[in-house]
C-alpha positions as CSV (number, residue, x, y, z in Angstrom):
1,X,89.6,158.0,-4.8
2,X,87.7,160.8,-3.0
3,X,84.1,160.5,-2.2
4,X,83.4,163.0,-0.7
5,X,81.0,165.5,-2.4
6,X,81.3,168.3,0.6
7,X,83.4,168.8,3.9
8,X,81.7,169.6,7.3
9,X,83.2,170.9,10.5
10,X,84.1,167.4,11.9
11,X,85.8,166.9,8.7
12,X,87.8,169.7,8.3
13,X,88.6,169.3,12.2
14,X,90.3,166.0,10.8
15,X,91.9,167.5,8.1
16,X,93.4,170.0,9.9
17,X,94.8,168.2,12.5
18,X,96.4,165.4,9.9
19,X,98.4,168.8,8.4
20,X,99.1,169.7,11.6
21,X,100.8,166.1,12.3
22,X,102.7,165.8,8.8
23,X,103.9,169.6,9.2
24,X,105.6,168.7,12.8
25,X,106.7,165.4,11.8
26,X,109.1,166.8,9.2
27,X,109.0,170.3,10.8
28,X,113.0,169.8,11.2
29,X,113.4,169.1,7.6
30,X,111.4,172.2,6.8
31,X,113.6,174.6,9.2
32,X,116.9,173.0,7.5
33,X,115.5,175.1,4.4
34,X,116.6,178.4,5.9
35,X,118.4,180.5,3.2
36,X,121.2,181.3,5.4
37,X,123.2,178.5,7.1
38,X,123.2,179.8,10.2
39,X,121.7,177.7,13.5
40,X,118.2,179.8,13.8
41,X,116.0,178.5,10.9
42,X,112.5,178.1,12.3
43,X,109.8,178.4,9.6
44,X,108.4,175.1,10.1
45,X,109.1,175.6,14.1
46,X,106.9,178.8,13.7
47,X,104.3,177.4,11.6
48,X,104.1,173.8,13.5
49,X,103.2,175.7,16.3
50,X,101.0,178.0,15.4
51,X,98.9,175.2,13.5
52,X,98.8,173.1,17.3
53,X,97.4,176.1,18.7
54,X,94.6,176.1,15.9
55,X,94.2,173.0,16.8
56,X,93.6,173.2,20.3
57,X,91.3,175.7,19.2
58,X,89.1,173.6,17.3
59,X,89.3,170.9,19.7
60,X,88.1,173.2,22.2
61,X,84.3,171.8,21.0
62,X,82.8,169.6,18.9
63,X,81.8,171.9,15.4
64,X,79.6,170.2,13.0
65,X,79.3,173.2,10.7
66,X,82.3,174.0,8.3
67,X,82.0,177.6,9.3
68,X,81.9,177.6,12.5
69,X,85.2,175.1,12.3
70,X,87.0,177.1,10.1
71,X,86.5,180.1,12.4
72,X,87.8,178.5,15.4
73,X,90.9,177.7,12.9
74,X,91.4,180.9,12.6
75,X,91.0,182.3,15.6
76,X,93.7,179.2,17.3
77,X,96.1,180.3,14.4
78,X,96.0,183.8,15.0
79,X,96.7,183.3,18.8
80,X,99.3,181.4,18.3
81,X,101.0,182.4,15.2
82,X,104.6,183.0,15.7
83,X,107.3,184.6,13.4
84,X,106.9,185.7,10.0
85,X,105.6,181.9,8.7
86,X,103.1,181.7,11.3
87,X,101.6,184.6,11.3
88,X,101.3,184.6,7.3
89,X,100.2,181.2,8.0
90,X,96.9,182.7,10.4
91,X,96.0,185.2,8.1
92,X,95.7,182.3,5.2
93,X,93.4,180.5,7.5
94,X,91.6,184.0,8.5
95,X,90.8,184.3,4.6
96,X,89.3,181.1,4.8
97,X,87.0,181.4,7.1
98,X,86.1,184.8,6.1
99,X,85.0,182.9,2.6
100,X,83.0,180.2,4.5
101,X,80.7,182.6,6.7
102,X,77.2,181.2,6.8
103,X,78.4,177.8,5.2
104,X,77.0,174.6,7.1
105,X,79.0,172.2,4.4
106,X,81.8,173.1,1.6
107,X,81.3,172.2,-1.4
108,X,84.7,171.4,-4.3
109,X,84.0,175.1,-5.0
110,X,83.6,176.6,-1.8
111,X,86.8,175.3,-0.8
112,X,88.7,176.4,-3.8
113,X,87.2,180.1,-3.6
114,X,88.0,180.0,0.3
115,X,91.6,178.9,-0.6
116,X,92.2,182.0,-2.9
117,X,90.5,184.5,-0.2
118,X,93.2,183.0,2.3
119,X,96.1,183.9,-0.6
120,X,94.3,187.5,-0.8
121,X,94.6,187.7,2.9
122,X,97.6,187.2,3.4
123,X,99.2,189.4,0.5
124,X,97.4,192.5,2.2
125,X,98.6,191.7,5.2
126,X,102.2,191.7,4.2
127,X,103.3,195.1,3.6
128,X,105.7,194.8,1.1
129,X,105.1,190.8,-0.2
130,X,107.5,188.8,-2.3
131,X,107.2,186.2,-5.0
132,X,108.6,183.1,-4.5
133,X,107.6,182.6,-1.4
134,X,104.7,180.5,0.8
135,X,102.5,183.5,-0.9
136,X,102.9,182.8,-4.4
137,X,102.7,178.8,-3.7
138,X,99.6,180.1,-1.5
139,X,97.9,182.4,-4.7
140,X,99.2,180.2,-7.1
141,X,97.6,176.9,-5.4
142,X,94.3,178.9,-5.2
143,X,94.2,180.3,-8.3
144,X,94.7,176.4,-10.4
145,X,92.2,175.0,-8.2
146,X,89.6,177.6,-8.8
147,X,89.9,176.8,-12.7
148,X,89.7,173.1,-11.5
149,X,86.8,173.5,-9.7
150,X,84.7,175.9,-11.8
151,X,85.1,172.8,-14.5
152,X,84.2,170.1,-12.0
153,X,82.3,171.8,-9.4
154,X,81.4,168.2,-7.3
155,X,84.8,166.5,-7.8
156,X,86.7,166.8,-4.7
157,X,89.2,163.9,-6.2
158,X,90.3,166.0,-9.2
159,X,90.7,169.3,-6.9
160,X,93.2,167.5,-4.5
161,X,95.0,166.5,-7.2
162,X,95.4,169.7,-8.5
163,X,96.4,171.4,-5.6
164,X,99.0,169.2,-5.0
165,X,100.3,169.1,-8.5
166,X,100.4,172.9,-8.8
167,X,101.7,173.4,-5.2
168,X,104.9,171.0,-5.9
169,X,105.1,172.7,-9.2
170,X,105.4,176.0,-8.1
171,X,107.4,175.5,-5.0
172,X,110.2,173.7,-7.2
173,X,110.4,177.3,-9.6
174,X,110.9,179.3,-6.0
175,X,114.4,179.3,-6.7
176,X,114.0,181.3,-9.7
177,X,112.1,183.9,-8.1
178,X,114.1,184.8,-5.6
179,X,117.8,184.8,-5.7
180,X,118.8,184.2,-2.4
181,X,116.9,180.8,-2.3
182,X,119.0,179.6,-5.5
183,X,122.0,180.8,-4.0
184,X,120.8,178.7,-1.0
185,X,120.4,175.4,-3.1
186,X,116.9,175.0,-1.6
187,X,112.9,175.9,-2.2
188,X,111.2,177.9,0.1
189,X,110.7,176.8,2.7
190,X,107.6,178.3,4.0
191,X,106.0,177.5,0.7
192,X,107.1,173.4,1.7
193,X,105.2,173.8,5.0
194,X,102.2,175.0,3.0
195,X,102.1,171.6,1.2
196,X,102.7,169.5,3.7
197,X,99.4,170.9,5.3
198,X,97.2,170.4,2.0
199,X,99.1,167.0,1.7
200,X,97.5,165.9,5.3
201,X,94.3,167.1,4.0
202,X,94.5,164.9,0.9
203,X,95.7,162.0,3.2
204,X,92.3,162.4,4.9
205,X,89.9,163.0,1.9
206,X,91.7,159.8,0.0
207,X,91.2,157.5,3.5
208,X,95.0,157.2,3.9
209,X,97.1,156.3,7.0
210,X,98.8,159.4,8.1
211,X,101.3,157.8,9.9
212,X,102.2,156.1,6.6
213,X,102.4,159.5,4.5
214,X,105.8,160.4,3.2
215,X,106.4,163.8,1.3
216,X,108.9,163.8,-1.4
217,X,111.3,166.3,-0.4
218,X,114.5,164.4,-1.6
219,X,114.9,167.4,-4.3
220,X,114.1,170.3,-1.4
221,X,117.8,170.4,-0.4
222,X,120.9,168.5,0.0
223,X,120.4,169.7,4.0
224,X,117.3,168.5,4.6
225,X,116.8,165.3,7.0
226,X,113.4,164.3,7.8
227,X,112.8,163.1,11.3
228,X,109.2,161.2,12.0
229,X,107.5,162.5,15.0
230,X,104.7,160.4,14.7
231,X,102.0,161.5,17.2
232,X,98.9,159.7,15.8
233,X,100.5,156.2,17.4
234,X,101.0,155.6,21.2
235,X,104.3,157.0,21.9
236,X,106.9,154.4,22.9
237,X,108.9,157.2,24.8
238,X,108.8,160.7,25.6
239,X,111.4,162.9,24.2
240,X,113.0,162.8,21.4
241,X,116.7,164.3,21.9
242,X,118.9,165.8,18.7
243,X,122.9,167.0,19.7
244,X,126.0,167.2,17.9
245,X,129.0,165.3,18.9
246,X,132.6,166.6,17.7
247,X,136.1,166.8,19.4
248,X,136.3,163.1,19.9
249,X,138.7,162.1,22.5
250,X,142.5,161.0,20.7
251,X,141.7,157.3,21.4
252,X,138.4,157.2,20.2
253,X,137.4,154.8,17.0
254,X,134.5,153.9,14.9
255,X,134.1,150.6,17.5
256,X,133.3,153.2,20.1
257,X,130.7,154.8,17.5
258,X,129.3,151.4,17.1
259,X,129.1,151.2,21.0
260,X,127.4,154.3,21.3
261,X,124.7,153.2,18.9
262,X,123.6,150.0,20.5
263,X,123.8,151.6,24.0
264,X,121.8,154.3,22.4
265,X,119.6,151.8,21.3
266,X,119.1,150.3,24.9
267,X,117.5,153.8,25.9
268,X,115.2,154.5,23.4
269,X,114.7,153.8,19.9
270,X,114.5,156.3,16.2
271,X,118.3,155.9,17.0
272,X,120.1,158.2,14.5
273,X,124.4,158.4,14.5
274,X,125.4,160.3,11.3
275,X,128.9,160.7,10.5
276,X,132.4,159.7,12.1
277,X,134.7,160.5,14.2
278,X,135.3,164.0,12.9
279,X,132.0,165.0,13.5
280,X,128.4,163.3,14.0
281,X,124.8,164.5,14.8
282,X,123.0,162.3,17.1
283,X,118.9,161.4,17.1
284,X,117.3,159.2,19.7
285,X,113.4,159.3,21.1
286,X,114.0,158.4,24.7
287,X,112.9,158.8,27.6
288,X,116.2,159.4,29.3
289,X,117.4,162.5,27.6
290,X,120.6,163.0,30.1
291,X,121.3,159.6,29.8
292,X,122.1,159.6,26.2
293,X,124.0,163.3,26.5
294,X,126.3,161.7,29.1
295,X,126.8,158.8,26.5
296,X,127.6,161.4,24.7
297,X,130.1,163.1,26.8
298,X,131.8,159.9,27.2
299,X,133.1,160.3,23.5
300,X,133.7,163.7,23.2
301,X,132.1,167.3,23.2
302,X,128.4,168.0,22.6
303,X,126.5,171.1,21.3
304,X,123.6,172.3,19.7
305,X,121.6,169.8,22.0
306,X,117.6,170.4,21.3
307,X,114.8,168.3,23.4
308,X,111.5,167.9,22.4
309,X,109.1,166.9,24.2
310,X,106.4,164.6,22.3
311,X,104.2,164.2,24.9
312,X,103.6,167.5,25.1
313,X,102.9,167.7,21.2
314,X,100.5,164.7,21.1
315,X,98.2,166.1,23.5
316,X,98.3,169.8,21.6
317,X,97.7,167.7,19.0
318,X,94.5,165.6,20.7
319,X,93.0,167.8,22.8
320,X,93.0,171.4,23.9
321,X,90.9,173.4,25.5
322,X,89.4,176.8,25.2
323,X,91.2,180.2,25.9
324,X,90.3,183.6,26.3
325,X,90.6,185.6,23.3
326,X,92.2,188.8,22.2
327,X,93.9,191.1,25.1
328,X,93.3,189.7,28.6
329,X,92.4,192.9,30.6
330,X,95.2,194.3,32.4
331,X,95.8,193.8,36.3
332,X,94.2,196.4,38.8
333,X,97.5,198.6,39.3
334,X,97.2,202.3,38.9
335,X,97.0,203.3,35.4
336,X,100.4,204.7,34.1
337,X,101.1,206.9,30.7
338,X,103.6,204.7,29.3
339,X,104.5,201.1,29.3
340,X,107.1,198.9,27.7
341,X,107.3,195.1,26.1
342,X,110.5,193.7,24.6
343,X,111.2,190.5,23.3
344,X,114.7,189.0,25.1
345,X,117.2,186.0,24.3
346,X,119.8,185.6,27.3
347,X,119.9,186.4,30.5
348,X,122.8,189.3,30.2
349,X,120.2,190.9,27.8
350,X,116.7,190.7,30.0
351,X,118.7,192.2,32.6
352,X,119.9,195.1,30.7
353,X,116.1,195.6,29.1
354,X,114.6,195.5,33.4
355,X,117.6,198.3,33.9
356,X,116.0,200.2,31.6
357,X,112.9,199.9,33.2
358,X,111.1,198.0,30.4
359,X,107.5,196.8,32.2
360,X,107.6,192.9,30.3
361,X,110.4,191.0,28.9
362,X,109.1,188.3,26.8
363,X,111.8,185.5,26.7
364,X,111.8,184.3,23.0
365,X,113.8,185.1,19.8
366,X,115.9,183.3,17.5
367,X,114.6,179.4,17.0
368,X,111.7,179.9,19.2
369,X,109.7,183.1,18.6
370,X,107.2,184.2,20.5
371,X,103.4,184.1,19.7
372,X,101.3,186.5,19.2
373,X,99.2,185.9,22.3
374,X,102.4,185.7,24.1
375,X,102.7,189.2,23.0
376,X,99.1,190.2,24.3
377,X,99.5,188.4,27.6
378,X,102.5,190.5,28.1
379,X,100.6,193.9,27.6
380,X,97.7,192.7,30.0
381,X,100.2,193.0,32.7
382,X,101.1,196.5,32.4
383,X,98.2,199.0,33.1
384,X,99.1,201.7,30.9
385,X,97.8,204.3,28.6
386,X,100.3,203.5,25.4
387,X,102.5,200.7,25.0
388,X,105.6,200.2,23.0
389,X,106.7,197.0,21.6
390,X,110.5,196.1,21.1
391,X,110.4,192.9,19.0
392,X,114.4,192.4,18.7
393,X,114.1,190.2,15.9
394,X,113.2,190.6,12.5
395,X,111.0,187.4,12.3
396,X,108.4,188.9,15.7
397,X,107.9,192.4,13.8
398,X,105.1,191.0,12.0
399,X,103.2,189.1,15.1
400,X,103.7,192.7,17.1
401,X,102.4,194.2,14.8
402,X,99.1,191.7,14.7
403,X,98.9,192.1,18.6
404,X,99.1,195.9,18.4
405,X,96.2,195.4,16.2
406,X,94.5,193.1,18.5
407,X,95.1,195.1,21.4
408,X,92.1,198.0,22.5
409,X,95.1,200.2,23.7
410,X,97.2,202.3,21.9
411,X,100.0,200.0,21.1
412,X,103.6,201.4,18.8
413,X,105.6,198.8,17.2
414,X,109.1,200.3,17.4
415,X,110.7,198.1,14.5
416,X,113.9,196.7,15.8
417,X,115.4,193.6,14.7
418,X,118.0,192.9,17.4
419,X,118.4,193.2,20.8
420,X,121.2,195.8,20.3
421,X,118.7,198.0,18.1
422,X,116.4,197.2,21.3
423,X,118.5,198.6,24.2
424,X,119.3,201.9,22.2
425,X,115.7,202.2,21.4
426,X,114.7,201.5,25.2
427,X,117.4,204.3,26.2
428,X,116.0,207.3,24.0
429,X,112.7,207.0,25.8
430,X,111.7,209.9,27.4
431,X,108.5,210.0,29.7
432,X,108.1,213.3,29.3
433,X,108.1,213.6,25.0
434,X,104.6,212.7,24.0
435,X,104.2,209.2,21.7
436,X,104.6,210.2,18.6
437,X,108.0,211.9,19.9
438,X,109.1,208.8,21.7
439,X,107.9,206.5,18.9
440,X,110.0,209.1,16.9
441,X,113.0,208.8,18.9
442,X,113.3,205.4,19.5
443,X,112.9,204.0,15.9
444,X,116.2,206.4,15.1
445,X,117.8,205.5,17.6
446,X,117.1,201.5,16.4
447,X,118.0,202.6,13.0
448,X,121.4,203.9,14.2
449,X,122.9,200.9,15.5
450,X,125.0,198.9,13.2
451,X,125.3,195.1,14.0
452,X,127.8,192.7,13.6
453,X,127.2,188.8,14.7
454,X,129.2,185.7,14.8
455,X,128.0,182.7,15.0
456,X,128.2,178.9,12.8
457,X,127.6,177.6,9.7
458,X,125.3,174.6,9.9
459,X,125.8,173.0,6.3
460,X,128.1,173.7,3.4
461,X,126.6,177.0,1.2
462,X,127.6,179.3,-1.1
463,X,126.8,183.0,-0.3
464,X,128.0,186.0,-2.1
465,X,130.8,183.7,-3.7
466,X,132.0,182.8,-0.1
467,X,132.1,179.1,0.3
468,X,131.0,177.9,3.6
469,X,131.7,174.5,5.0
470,X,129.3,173.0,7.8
471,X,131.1,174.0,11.2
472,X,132.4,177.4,9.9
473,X,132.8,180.3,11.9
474,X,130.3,182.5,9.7
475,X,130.6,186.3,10.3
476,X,127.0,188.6,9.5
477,X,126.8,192.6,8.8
478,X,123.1,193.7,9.3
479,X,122.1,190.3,8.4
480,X,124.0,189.7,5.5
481,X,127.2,186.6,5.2
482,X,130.3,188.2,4.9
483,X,132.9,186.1,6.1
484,X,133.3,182.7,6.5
485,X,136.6,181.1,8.8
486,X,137.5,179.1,11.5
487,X,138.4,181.7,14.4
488,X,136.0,182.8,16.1
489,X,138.1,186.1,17.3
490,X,139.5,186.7,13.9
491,X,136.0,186.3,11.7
492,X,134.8,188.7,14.3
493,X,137.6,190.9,13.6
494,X,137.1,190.8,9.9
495,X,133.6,191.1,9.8
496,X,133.5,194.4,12.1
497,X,136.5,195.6,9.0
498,X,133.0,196.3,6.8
499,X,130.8,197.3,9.9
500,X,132.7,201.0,11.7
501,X,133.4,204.3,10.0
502,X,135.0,207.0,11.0
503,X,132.2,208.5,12.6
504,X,131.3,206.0,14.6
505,X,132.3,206.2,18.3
506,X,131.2,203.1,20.6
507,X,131.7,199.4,19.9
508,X,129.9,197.3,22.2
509,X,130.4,193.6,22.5
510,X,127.8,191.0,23.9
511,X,129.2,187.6,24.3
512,X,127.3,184.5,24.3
513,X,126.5,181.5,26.7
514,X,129.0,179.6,24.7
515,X,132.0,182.0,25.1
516,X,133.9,182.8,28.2
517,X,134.6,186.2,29.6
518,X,138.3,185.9,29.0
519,X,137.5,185.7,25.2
520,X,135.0,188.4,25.0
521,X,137.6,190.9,26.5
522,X,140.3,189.7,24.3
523,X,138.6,190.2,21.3
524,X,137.5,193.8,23.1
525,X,141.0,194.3,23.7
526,X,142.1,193.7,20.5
527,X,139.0,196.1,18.8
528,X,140.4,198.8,21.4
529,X,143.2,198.8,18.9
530,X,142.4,198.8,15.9
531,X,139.4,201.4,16.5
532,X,141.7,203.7,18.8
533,X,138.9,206.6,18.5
534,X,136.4,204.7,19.7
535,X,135.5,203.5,22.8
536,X,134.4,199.5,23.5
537,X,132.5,197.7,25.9
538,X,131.6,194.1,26.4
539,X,129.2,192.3,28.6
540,X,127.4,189.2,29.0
541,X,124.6,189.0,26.5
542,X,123.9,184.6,27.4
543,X,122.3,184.7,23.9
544,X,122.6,181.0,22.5
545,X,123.8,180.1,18.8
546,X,125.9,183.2,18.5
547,X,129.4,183.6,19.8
548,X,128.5,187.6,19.7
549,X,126.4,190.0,18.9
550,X,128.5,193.8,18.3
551,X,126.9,196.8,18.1
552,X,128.6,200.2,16.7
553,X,126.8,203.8,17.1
């Protein structure tokens, strides 16, 4: 039962920061909701870490006034949001607080009316939005608990329950809305973050035990797996370690699986072996993470190995304190015309965007996108009249775009969505075309690059009526599943079959860090013959997660 008849700033401090703790503790879960099956879903990444920064941001000070904490909310979120979830995310919070300006304490309807200008928000800021998505479970929560509150305008109890109700409702019919989710098997998964940040606010209103809280989201997907990050509690260890473990050695058996468990066990604890011998995923909190990757190695082969620290995301979490806001001013070196950002995965990549003269390469892309203060930071350092922004990744258009808008320069957002799309655009520059010619060029030049990528599936799926087995080789055109195998050299070859036309003239292939330059010129040696009229290339791209990245102009 809720007694509270309004919320101040110390209280919505609270309930923010009890979101912020269920959102990361299950943020894994909510990245397993990614619509395609490949290794790189990051919504609840992205919006777990924009929420720590808004709540550094309101820990910066103590705010007694519900305006003045919801503002700093914003302001956090804004700096911090990352990817396409996050940034939606800041503008929900920046509707908010625009709906609380001059408000000392909020009252049932208050919050209800500030709720749908957050959903308002963020549909303008979205150029072309969708339904079925975190906006609809966003408008639709806001608009139910405006009808709830306008009938019980002091009854903070009935308009928790609502929003709840409604939000689970209308995140279970996201599948219906948009087809690529039901082809998925899962609900959006933007939409689950969303709730998992009102259900830490209702956790707080009711008096509950966060650490006890425990979302239903059995029905999300067969996929998901939650893991508990709890960072309200003293932390028994410090990192908490995820890998796979396949290509067990011949004499292995499941006593040696039983082995690694208990020795697992004697490092750490939240000790997690799924699986057998033809394949397992591994979870320990630790706080010797080599130690239990050499365990590891003992057995067989590892891969996909991910370390979080949770040290690090407790204190976010606790404390914070206050940073500059919008644009640092830029250093003190003569002012130039031009200047140059681009956002860069792998070290074969960076080097070709510094080749090209680009002023800032921000290291980020897919699974850990950068914010959108990373983005300002990055623009500080280069004294220039007009900047261009190469995001090189669909999911950091949107934060470029908000720190071009934050930015008191005249800042172009040259919308590229790979690092293929990047380099060409970065090569049509031309110092002496004015920006709009440049801004011109470059964007063609983006939008004539064809991609192919390979990389693996990471649960079974259905797509397009190919049926995909966790540990495929899983080949992409522009984005889109189009073959599924167990080559990596002949999905590759199949999925560029769809990709180059007869006009096309260059095929250029950047391998990954997990592939070896032997294999990358193979497979260019074998592209060299079946596209005789075109000429190919490869070089060392270092991206992670995919095998290879192909471009064709």
């Amino acid at each position: 039962m809720i007694r509270f008849k309004t919320i101040d700033g110390l209280l919505l401090r609270d309930m923010a920061v009890a979101g912020t703790t269920l959102l990361e503790r299950n943020r894994e879960a909510v990245d397993a909701l990614n619509v395609f099956p490949v290794p790189d879903g990051d919504t609840g990444t992205n919006m777990s870490l924009t929420m720590q920064s808004a709540i550094r941001e309101i820990n910066s000070k103590e705010y007694l006034r519900a305006d003045e904490a919801a503002s700093a909310l914003s302001k956090g979120a804004l700096k911090g949001a990352r990817g396409n979830s996050g940034v939606i995310t800041s503008q929900l919070f920046r509707g908010f607080a625009k709906a609380l300006k001059g408000i000392e304490k909020i009252t049932p309807l208050q919050f209800a009316q500030a709720l749908g200008k957050g959903a308002e928000v963020a549909y303008k800021a979205v150029m072309k939005p969708k339904e079925g998505t975190i906006l609809t479970v966003a408008r639709v929560v806001a608009e139910d608990a405006l009808k709830q509150a306008q009938k019980d305008p002091d009854d903070y109890d009935a308009l928790i329950g609502v929003i709840l109700k409604s939000g689970e409702a209308i995140l279970k019919k996201t599948p219906e809305m948009l087809p690529a989710l039901k082809q998925a098997g899962v609900v959006d998964s933007g939409g689950r973050g969303l709730m998992l940040i009102y259900q830490g606010y209702a956790a707080v209103l009711r008096g509950e035990d966060i650490s006890l809280a425990q979302p239903d989201m059995a029905e999300d997907s067969s996929a998901g797996t939650d893991d508990w990050h709890d960072l309200s509690r003293d932390l028994t260890h410090t990192y908490c370690v995820n890998f796979d473990l396949f290509s067990f050695r011949d004499d292995c058996d499941e006593h040696d699986l039983d082995s690694f468990r208990r020795r697992l066990n004697r490092i750490g604890d939240c000790v997690q072996v799924q699986g057998d011998l033809s394949g397992a995923t591994v979870h320990v909190h630790t706080d010797n993470p080599g130690s239990a990757l050499e365990y590891g190695v003992e057995l067989g082969e590892v891969r996909n190995i991910r370390i979080d620290n949770l040290a690090e995301m407790k204190r976010a979490l606790e404390s914070g304190s206050a940073s500059s806001s919008g644009e640092p001013e830029p250093d003190a070196a003569p002012e130039k015309e031009y200047g140059m950002v681009a956002i860069s995965v792998g070290e074969g990549f960076t080097g070709f965007f510094r080749d090209l003269n680009v002023d800032e390469v921000v290291e980020g892309g897919q699974t850990m996108n950068p914010s959108v203060d990373d983005i300002l930071h990055a623009m500080s350092r280069i004294n220039a009249e007009h900047i261009f922004i190469l995001p090189n990744n669909g999911n950091i258009i949107f934060a470029a775009n908000q720190a071009a808008k934050m930015s008191k320069r005249d800042v172009k957002v040259v919308p590229t969505k790979n690092v293929a799309m990047g380099i060409a655009a970065a090569i049509a520059f031309q110092g002496d075309q004015n920006v709009e010619e440049n801004l011109a060029r470059m964007t063609e030049a983006a939008e004539h690059v064809k991609t192919a990528t390979v990389t693996y599936a990471i649960r079974d799926s259905e797509y397009n009526g190919i049926t995909i087995r966790e540990g495929d080789i899983i080949g992409l055109h522009n984005g889109q599943i189009e073959f599924s195998g167990h080559s990596v050299e002949e999905v590759a070859l199949e999925t560029m079959k769809n990709v180059v036309t007869e006009e096309d003239e260059l095929i250029t292939v950047y391998y990954g860090a997990d592939v070896s330059e032997a294999d990358a010129e193979a497979l260019a040696a074998r592209l060299s013959e079946e596209y005789e009229d075109c000429d190919v290339e490869y070089h060392s791209g270092g991206q992670p997660l995919y095998y290879y990245l192909i471009s064709v102009e």
